[in-house]
C-alpha positions in Angstrom: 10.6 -1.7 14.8 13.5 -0.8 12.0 11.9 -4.3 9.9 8.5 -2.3 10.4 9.4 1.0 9.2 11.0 -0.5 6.5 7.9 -2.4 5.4 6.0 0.4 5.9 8.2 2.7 3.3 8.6 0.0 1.2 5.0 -1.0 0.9 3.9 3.2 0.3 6.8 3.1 -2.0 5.0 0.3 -4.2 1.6 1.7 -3.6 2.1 4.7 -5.8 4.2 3.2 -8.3 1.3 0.6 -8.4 -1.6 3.4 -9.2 0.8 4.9 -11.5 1.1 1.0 -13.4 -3.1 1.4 -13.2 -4.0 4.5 -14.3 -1.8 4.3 -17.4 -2.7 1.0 -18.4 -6.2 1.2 -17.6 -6.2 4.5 -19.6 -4.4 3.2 -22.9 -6.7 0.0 -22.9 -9.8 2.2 -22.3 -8.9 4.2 -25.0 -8.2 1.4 -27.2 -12.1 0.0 -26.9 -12.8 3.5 -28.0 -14.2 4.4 -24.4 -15.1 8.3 -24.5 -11.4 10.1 -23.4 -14.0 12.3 -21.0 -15.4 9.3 -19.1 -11.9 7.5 -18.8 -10.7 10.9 -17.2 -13.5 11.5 -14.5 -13.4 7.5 -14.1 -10.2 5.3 -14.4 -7.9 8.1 -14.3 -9.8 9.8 -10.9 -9.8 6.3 -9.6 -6.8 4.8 -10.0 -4.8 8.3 -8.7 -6.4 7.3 -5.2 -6.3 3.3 -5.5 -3.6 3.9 -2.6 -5.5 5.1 0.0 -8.6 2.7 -1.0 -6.9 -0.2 -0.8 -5.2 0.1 2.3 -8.0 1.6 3.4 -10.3 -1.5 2.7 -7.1 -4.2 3.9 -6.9 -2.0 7.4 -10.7 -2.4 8.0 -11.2 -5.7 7.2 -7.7 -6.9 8.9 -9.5 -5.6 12.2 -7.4 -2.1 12.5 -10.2 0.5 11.1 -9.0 3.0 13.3 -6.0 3.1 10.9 -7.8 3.1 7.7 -9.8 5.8 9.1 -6.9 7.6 10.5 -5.6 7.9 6.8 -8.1 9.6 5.6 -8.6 11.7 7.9 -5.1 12.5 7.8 -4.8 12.5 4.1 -7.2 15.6 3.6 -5.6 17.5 6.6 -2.1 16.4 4.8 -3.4 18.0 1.6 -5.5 21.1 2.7 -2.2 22.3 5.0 1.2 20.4 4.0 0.4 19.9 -0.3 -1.6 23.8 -0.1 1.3 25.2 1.6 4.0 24.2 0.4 3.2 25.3 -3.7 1.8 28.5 -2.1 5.5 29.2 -0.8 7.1 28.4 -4.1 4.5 30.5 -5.8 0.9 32.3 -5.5 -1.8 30.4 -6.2 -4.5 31.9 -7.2 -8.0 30.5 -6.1 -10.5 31.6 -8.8 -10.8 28.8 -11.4 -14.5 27.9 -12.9 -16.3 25.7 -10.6 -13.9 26.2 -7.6 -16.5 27.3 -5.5 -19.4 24.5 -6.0 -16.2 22.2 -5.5 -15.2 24.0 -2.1 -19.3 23.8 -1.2 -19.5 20.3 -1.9 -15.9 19.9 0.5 -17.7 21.6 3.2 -20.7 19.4 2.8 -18.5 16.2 2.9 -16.4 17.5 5.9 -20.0 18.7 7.8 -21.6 15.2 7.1 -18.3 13.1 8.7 -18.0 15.3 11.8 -22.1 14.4 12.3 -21.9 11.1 11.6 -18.7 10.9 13.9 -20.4 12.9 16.8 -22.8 9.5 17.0 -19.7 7.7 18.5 -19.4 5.4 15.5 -19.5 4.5 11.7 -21.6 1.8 10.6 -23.5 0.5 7.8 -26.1 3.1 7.2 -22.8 6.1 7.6 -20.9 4.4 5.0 -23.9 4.1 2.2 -24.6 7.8 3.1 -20.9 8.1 2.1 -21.1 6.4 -1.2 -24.1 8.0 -1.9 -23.0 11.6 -1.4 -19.3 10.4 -3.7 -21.9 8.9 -6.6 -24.0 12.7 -6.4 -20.4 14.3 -6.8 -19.6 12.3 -9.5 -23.2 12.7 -11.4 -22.5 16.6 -11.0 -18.7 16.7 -12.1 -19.8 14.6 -15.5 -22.3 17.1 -16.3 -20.1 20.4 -15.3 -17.5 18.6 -17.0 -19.3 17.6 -20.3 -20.8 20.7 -20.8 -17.5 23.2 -20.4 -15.4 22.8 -23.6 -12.5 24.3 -21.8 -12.8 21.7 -19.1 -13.4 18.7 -21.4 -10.3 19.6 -24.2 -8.3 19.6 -20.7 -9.7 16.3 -19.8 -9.0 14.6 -23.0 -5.8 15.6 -23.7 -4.6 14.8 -20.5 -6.1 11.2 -21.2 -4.2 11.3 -24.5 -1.2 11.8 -22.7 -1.4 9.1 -20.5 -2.7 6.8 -23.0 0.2 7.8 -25.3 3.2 6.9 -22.4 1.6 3.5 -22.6 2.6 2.0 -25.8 1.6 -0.5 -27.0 -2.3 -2.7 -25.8 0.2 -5.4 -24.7 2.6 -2.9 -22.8 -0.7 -1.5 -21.3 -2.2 -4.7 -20.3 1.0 -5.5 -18.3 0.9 -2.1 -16.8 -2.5 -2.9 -15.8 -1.7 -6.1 -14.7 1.5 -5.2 -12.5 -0.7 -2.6 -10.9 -3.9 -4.5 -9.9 -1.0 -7.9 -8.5 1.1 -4.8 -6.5 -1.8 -3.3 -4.8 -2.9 -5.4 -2.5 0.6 -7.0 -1.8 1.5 -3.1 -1.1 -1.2 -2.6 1.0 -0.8 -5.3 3.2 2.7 -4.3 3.4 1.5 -0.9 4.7 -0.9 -2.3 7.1 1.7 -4.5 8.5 4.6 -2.1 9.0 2.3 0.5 10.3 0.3 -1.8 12.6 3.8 -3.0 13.9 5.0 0.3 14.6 2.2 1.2 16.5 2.8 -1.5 18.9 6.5 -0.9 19.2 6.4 2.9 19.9 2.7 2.3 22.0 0.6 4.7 20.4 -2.4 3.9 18.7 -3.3 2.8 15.1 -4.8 5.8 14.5 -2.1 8.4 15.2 0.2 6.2 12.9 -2.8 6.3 10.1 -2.9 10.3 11.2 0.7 11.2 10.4 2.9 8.2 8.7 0.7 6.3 6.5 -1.4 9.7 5.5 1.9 11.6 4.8 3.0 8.7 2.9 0.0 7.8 -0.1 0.0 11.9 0.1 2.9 12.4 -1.6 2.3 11.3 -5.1 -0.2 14.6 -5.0 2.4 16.6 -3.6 4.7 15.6 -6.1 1.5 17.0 -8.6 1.2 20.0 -7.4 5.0 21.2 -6.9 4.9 20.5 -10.3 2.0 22.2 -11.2 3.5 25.1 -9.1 6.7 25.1 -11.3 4.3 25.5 -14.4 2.0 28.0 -13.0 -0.8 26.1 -12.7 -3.1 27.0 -9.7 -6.4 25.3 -11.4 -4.4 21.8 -11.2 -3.4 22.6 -7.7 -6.4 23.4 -6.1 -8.4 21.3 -7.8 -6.2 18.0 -7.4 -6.6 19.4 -3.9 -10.2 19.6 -3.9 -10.8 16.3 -5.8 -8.7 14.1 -3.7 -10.4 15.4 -0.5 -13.9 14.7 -1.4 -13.0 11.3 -2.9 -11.3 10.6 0.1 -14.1 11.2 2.3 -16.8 9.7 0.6 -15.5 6.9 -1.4 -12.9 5.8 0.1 -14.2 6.4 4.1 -17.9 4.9 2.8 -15.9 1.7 1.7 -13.9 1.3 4.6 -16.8 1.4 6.4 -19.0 -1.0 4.6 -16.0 -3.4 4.7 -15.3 -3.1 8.3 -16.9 -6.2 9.9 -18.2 -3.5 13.2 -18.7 0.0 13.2 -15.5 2.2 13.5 -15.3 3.8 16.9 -14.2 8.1 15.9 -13.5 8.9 19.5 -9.9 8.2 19.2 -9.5 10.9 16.7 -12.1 13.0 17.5 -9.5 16.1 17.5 -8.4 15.7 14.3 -11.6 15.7 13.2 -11.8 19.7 14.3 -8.6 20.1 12.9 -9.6 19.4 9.4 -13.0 21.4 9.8 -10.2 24.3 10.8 -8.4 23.9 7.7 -11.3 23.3 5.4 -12.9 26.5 6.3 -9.4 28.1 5.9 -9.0 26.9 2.4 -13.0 28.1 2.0 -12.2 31.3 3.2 -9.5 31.5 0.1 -11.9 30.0 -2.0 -14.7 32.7 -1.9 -12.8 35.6 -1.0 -11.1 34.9 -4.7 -7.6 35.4 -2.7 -4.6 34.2 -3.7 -2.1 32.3 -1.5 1.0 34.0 -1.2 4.4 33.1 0.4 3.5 34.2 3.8 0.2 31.8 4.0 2.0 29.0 2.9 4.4 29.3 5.6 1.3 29.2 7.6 -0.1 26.6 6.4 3.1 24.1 6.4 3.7 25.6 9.7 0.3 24.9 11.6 0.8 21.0 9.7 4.0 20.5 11.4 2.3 22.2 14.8 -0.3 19.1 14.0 2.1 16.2 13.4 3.6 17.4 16.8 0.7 17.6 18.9 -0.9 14.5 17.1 2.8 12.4 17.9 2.9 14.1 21.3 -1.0 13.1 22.3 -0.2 9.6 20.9 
């Protein structure tokens, strides 16, 4: 099991250093064919932060083991609604009244509504995971126009591009970049599959729990890292709306894929818990949202504590 959990950190480990090689790489060379900054952003850049959990993701379901793939994302958004809310809140308020927050937070509750539904048929096939896609290509359709029509929201955009595109270098620098991210990802993922997989058999619990709690924790850290930094600079709009983003793309691009590449529907009766536990937190997080409240210390401690209250019931059910 040690050779397992050491695959495991050492495949999560290259997985985010991978989607940091694509997204700068990809940016710079998009920028260089004179792509519009704005469509790089809501594309390459908003892709490339969750190649992680897509690709290991797509290698679990089609390596047999959806119940890990889906036990990611599952995980992921219950990782970053209590554990990556939480712990900025502690640090600092964070105030939950940006422009656009509250479509954003409608559209999460839409996305969260339609999983639990399709998950109360007993499993997700084909037709579940182009309802998926379709609902993350609507999202997308309605970010580009918000987006492109707020010049607030757009100067932000671009010069975040810039940025990117600038700690690139050079086209050849950025082409290696590219390169050594698109070769690391799927040698990561299998990486994560395996040691996660392995480590399910050796302790006996199920894929899913390990996808729940390890593997989720693990490709959510690079937005934790995001928003403790965000936190230091006073930036709630970054945090709750890296929050936001990742959550939706995580449950309808990434969960439609991994269904449409799973070779038979995914069975959700294994986590069928967690499934309540994110509606819990989403509504939580909602209740933030429209209230215009901000998070303070106490309900981050809250938060972090009812994720550690999770982990322990999820590792103790397992």
């Amino acid at each position: 099991m040690l050779m397992d959990f050491l695959w495991l950190v050492i495949g999560l480990a290259l997985l985010t250093v991978a989607g940091d090689f694509l997204v700068r790489g990809a940016t710079a060379i998009a920028q260089a064919l004179h792509i519009p900054p704005l469509l790089i952003g809501l594309t390459v850049v908003g892709f490339g932060t969750s190649a992680p959990e897509l690709v290991v993701g797509v290698k679990a379901a089609m390596e047999g083991v959806p119940a890990l793939a889906v036990g990611n994302v599952i995980g992921s958004n219950i990782t970053n609604t209590l554990l990556v809310l939480g712990v900025p809140a502690v640090l600092l308020p964070v105030c939950c009244n940006q422009p656009f927050i509250r479509r954003n937070t409608v559209y999460m509750l839409i996305t969260t509504i339609t999983i639990i539904a399709l998950a109360l048929t007993g499993a997700l096939g084909t037709e579940a995971g182009v309802a998926l896609l379709c609902l993350f290509v609507v999202y997308m359709a309605y970010t580009v126009y918000n987006i492109s029509t707020t010049r607030q929201a757009s100067r932000e955009l671009v010069n975040e591009v810039e940025c990117i595109a600038a700690q690139s270098g050079s086209l050849p620098k950025a082409a290696m970049f590219t390169l050594a991210g698109l070769v690391m990802l799927p040698l990561s993922a299998a990486l994560t599959v395996d040691g996660a997989t392995g480590i399910a058999a050796s302790l006996g619990v199920s894929d899913s729990v390990v996808g729940l709690t390890i593997v989720a924790l693990g490709t959510s850290l690079p937005e934790l890292a995001t928003v403790v930094a965000a936190s230091m600079h006073r930036n709630s709009a970054m945090i709750v709306g890296n929050i936001l983003g990742s959550n939706i793309f995580n449950a309808t691009a990434i969960l439609g894929a991994t269904t449409l590449s799973s070779p038979k529907p995914i069975d959700m009766s294994t986590i069928s818990g967690e499934l309540w536990v994110l509606a819990g937190a989403t509504v939580v997080l909602s209740i933030f949202v429209f209230s215009r409240m901000s998070l303070g210390r106490s309900s981050g401690v809250c938060l972090v504590t009812a994720y550690a209250a999770y982990i322990g019931a999820a590792v103790l059910q397992g």
